[in-house]
C-alpha positions as YAML, in Angstrom:
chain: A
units: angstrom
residues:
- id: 1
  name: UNK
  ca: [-68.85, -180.58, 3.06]
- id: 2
  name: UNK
  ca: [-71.30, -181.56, 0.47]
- id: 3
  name: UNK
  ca: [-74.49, -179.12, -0.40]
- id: 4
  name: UNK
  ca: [-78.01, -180.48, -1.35]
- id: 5
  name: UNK
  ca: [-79.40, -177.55, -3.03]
- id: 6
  name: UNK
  ca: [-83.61, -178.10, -2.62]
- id: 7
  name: UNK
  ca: [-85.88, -176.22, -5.30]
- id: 8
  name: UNK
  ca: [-89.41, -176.87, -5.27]
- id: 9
  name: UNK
  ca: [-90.77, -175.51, -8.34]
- id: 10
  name: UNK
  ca: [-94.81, -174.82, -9.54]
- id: 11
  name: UNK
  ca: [-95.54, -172.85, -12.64]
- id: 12
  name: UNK
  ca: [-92.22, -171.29, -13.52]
- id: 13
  name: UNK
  ca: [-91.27, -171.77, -16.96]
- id: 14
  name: UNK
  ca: [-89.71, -168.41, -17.42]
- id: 15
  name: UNK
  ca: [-87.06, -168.88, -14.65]
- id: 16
  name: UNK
  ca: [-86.44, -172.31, -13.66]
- id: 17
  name: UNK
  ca: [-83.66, -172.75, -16.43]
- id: 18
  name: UNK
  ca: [-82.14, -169.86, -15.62]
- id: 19
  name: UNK
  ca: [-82.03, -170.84, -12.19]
- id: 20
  name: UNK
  ca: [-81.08, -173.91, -12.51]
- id: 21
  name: UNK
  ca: [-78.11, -173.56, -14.58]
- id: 22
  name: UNK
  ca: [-77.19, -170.76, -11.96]
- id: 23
  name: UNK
  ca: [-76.82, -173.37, -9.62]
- id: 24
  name: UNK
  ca: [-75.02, -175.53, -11.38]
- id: 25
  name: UNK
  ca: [-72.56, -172.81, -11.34]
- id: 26
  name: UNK
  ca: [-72.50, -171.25, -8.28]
- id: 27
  name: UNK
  ca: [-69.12, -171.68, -7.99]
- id: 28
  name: UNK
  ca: [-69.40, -174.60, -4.80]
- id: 29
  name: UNK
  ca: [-68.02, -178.15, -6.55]
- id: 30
  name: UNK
  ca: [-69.21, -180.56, -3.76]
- id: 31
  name: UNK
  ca: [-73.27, -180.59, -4.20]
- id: 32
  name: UNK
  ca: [-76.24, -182.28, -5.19]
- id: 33
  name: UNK
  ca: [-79.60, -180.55, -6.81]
- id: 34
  name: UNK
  ca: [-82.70, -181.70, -5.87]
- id: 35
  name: UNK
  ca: [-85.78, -180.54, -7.79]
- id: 36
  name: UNK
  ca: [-89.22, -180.85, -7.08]
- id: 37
  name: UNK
  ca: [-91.88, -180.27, -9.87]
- id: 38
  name: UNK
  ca: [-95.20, -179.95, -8.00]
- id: 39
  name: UNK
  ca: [-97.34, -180.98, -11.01]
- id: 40
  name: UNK
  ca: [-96.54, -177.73, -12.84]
- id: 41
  name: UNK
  ca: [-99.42, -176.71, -15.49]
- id: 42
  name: UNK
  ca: [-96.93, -174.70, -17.35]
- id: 43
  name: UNK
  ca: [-93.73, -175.96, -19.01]
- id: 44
  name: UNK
  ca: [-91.75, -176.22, -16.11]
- id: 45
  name: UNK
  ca: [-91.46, -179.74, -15.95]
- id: 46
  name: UNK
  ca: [-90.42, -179.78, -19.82]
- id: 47
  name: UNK
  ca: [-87.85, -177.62, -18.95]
- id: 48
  name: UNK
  ca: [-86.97, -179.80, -15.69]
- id: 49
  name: UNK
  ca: [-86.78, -183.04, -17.61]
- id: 50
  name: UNK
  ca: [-83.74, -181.67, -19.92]
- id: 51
  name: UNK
  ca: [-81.30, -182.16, -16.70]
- id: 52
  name: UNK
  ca: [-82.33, -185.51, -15.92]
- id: 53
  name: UNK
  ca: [-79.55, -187.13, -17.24]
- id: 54
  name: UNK
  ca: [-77.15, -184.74, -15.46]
- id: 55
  name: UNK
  ca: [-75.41, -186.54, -12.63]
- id: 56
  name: UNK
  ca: [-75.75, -183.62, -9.73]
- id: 57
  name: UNK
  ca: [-79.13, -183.79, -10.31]
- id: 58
  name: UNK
  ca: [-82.60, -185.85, -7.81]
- id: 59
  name: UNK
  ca: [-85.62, -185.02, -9.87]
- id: 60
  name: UNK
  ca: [-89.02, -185.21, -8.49]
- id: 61
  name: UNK
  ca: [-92.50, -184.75, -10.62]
- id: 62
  name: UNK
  ca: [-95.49, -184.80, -8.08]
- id: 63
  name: UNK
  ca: [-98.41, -186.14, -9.71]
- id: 64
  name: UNK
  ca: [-100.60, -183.45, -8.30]
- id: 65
  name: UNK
  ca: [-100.16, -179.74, -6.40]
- id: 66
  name: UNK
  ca: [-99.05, -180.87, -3.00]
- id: 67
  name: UNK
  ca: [-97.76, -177.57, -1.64]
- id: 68
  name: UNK
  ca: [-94.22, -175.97, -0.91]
- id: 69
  name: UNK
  ca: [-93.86, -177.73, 2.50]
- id: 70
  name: UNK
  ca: [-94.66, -181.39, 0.65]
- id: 71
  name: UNK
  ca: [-92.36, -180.61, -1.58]
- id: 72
  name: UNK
  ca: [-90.01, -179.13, 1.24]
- id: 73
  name: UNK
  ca: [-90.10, -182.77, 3.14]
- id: 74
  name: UNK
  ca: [-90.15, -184.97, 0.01]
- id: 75
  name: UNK
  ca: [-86.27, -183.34, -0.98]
- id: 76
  name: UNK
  ca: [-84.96, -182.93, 2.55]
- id: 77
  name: UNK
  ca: [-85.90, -187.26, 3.04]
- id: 78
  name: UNK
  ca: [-83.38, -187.74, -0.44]
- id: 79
  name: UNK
  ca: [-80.53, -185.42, 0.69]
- id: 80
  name: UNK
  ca: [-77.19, -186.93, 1.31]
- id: 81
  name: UNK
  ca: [-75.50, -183.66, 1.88]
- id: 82
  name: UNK
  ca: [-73.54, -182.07, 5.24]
- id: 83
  name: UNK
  ca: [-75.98, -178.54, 4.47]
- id: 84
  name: UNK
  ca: [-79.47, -177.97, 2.90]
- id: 85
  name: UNK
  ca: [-80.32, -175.17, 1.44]
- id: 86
  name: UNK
  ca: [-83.59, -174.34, -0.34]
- id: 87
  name: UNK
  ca: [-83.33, -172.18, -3.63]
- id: 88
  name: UNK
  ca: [-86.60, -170.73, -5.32]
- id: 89
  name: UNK
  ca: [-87.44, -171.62, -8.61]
- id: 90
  name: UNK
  ca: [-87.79, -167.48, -9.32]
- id: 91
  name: UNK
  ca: [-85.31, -164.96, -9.53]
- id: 92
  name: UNK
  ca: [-86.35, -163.36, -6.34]
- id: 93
  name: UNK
  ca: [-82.80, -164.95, -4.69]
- id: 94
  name: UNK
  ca: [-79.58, -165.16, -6.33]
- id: 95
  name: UNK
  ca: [-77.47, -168.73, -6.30]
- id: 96
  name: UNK
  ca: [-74.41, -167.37, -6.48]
- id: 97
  name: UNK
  ca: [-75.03, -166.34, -2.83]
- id: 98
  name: UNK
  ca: [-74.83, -169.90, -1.58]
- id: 99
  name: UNK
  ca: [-71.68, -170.06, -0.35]
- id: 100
  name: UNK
  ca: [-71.82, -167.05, 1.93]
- id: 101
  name: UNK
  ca: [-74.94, -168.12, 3.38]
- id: 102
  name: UNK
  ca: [-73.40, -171.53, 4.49]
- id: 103
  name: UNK
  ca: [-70.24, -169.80, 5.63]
- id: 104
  name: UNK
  ca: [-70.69, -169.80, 9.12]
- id: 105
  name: UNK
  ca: [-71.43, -173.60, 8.52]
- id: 106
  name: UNK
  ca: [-68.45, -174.34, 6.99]
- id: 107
  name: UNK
  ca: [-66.79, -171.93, 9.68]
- id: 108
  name: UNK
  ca: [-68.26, -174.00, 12.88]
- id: 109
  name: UNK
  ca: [-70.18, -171.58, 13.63]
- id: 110
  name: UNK
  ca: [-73.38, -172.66, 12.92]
- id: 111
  name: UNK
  ca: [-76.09, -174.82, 13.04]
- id: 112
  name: UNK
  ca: [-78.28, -172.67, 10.56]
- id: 113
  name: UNK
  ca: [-77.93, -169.78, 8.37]
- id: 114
  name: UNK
  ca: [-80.86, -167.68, 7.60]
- id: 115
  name: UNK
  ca: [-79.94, -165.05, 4.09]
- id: 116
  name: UNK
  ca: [-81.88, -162.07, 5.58]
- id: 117
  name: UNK
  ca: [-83.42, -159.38, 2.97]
- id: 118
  name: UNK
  ca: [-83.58, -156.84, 5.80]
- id: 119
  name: UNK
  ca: [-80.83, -156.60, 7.39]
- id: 120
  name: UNK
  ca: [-79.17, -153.53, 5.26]
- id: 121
  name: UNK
  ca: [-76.20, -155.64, 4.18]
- id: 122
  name: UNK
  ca: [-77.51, -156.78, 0.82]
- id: 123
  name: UNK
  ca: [-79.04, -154.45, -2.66]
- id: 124
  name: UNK
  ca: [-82.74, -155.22, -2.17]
- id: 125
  name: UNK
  ca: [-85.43, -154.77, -4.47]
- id: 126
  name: UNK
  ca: [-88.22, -152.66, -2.71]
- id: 127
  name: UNK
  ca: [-91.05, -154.69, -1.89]
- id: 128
  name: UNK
  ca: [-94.50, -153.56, -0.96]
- id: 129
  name: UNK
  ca: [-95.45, -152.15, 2.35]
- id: 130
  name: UNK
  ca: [-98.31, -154.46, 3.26]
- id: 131
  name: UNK
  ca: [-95.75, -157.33, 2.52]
- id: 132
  name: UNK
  ca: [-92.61, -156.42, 4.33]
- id: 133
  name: UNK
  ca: [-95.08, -155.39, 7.78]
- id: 134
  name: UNK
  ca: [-96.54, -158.76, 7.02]
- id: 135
  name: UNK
  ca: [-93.03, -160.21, 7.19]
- id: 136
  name: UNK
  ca: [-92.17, -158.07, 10.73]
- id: 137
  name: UNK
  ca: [-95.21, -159.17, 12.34]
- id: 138
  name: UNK
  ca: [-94.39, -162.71, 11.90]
- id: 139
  name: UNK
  ca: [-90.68, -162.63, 12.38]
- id: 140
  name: UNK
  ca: [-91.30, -160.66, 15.70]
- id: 141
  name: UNK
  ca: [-94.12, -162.61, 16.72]
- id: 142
  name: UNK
  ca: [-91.94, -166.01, 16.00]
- id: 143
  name: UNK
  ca: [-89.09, -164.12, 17.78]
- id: 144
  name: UNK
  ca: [-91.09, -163.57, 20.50]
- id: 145
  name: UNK
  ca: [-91.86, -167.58, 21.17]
- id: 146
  name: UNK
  ca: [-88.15, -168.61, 20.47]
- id: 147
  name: UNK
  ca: [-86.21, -165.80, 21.96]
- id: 148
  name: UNK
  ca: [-84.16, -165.59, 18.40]
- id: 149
  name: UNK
  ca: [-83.31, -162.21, 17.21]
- id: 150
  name: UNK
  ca: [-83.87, -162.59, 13.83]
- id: 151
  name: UNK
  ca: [-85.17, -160.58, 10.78]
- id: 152
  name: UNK
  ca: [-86.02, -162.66, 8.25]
- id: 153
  name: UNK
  ca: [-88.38, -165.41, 9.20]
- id: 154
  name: UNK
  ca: [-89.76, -166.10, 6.11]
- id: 155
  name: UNK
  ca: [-86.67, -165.65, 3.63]
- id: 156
  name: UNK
  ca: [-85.96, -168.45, 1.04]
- id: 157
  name: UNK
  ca: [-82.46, -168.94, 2.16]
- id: 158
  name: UNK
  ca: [-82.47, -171.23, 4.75]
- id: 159
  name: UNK
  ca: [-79.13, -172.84, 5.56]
- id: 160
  name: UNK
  ca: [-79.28, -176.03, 8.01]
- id: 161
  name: UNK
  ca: [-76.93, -179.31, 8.91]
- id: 162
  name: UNK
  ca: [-79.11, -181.89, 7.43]
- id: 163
  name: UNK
  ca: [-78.63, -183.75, 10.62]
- id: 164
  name: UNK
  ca: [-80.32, -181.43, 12.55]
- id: 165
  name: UNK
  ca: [-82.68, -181.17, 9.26]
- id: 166
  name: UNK
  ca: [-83.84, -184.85, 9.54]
- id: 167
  name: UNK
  ca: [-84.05, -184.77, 13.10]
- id: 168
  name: UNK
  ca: [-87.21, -182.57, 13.44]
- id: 169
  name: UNK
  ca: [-90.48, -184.04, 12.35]
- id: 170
  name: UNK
  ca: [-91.74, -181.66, 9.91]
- id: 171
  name: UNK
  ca: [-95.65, -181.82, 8.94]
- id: 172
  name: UNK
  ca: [-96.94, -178.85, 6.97]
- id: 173
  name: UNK
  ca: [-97.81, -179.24, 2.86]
- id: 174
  name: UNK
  ca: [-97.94, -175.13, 2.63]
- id: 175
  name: UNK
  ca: [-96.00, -172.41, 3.17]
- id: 176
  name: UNK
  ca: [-96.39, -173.05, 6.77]
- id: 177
  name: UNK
  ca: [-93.58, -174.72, 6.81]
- id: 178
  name: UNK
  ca: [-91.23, -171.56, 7.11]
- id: 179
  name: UNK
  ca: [-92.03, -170.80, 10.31]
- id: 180
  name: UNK
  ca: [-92.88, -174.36, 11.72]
- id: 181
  name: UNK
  ca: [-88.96, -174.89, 10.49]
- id: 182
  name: UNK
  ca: [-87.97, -172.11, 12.60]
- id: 183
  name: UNK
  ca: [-89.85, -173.04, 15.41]
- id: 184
  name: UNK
  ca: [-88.54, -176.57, 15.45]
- id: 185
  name: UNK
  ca: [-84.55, -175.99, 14.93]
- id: 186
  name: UNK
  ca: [-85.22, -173.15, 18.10]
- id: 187
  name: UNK
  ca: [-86.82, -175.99, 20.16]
- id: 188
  name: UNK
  ca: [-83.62, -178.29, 19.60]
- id: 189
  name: UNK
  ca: [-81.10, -175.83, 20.30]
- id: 190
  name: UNK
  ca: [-79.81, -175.28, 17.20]
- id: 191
  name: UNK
  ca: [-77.29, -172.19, 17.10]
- id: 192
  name: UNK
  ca: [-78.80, -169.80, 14.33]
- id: 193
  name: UNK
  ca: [-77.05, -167.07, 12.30]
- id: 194
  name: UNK
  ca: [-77.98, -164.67, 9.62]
- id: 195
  name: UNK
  ca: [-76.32, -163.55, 6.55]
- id: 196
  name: UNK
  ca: [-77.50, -160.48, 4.45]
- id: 197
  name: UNK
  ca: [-78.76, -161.21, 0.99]
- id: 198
  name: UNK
  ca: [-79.29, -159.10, -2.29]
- id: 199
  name: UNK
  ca: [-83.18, -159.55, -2.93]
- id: 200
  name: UNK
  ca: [-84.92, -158.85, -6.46]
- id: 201
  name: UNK
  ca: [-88.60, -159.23, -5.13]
- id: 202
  name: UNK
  ca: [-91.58, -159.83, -7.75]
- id: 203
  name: UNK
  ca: [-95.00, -158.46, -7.72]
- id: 204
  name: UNK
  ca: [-98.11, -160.45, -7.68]
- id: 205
  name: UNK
  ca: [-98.30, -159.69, -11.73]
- id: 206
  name: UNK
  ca: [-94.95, -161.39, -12.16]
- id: 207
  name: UNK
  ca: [-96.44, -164.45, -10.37]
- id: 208
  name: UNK
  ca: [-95.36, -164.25, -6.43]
- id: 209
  name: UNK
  ca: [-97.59, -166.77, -5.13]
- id: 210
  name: UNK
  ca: [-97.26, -166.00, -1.09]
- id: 211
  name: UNK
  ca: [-100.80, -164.04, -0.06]
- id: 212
  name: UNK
  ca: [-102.37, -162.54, 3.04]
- id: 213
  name: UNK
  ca: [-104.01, -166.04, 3.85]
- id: 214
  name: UNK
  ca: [-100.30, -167.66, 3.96]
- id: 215
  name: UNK
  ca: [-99.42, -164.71, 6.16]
- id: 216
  name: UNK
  ca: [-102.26, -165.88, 8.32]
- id: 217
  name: UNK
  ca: [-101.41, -169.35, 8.37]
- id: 218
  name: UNK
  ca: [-97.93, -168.72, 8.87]
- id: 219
  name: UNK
  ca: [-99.12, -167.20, 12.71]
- id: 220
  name: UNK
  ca: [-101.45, -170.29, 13.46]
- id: 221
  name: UNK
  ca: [-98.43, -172.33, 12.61]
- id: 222
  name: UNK
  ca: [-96.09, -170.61, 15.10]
- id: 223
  name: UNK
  ca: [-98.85, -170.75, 17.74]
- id: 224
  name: UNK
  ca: [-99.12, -174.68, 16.65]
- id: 225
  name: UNK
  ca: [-95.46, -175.51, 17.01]
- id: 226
  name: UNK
  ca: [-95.02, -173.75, 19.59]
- id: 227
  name: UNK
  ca: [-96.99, -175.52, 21.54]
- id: 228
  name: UNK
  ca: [-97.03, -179.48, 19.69]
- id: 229
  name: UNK
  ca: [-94.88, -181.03, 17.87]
...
């Protein structure tokens, strides 16, 4: 089964080579890399530009900040793979974790694969307090409206058939879109798994760009989804 590995990227010219030649060898031959620059003010898109020539590779440069979500739906619409994944441009998630996150895919046993940081499986970074309640108040909250058991809502490693992928209508620009994917794949019936993850979390200092207000959106947009499309 091919792989289209999705990496939006804004402002991250001290990781995104590192990460992206970690994909390139993460060990799983059969993939694509899709890259979306969302007008980076940094040199990110310097950096981006060096792999253009490089056959795995779909580059995208936005022309201005669009949002993780725009970026999110602009990659998954050029995907020609069996399995998405999305990869952060950061260091927070390791590549070389792909392939047992899309195991149960390749298994059959999955529709979606969710790399949880909390699940006690994986060597995880502590994070801060405020931000991991954060995270269980909207994982439970979204558990609550799908009847999923998971615990990791708003990871980064999201494993899904691009089929069932392109067959939800996704809308949100922000970070939104974690949860409004969630909700979505739940309302089709897709059958969900989870896989635990090593996590190297960053502060706010070493630019982590989720806040409080995207913890606040993220709520509206299960409320939202929950009940429109």
């Amino acid at each position: 089964m091919k792989l289209s590995v999705i990496i939006p990227c804004y402002n991250e010219e001290s990781t995104i080579e590192t990460i992206l030649n970690r994909v390139i060898n993460n060990n799983y031959n059969n993939k694509e890399i899709i890259v979306i620059d969302d007008c980076s003010t940094d040199n990110s898109k310097n950096i981006i530009q060096k792999y253009k020539n490089n056959n795995l590779f779909k580059i995208i440069f936005n022309d201005k900040n669009m949002g993780k979500g725009f970026c999110l739906r602009e990659a998954i619409n050029l995907a020609s793979g069996d399995i998405c994944i999305i990869q952060d441009a950061d260091l927070e998630y390791d590549p070389a974790e792909h392939i047992r996150v899309i195991q149960p895919i390749l298994d059959g046993k999955a529709d979606v694969v969710y790399g949880s940081r909390f699940t006690g499986k994986g060597i995880s970074k502590l994070i801060n307090l405020k931000q991991r309640f954060g995270n269980y108040l909207i994982t439970s909250f979204c558990n609550l409206i799908t009847n999923l058991n998971l615990t990791d809502v708003e990871t980064c490693f999201k494993a899904i058939k691009t089929k069932k992928l392109k067959s939800i209508k996704l809308k949100e620009n922000s970070f939104g879109i974690e949860p409004e994917i969630t909700i979505k794949l739940a309302k089709i019936k897709c059958d969900f798994h989870e896989v635990g993850i090593n996590y190297h979390g960053r502060s706010f200092s070493e630019g982590k760009k989720i806040s409080w207000f995207d913890g606040i959106l993220a709520m509206y947009c299960i409320v939202r989804y929950s009940l429109y499309d």
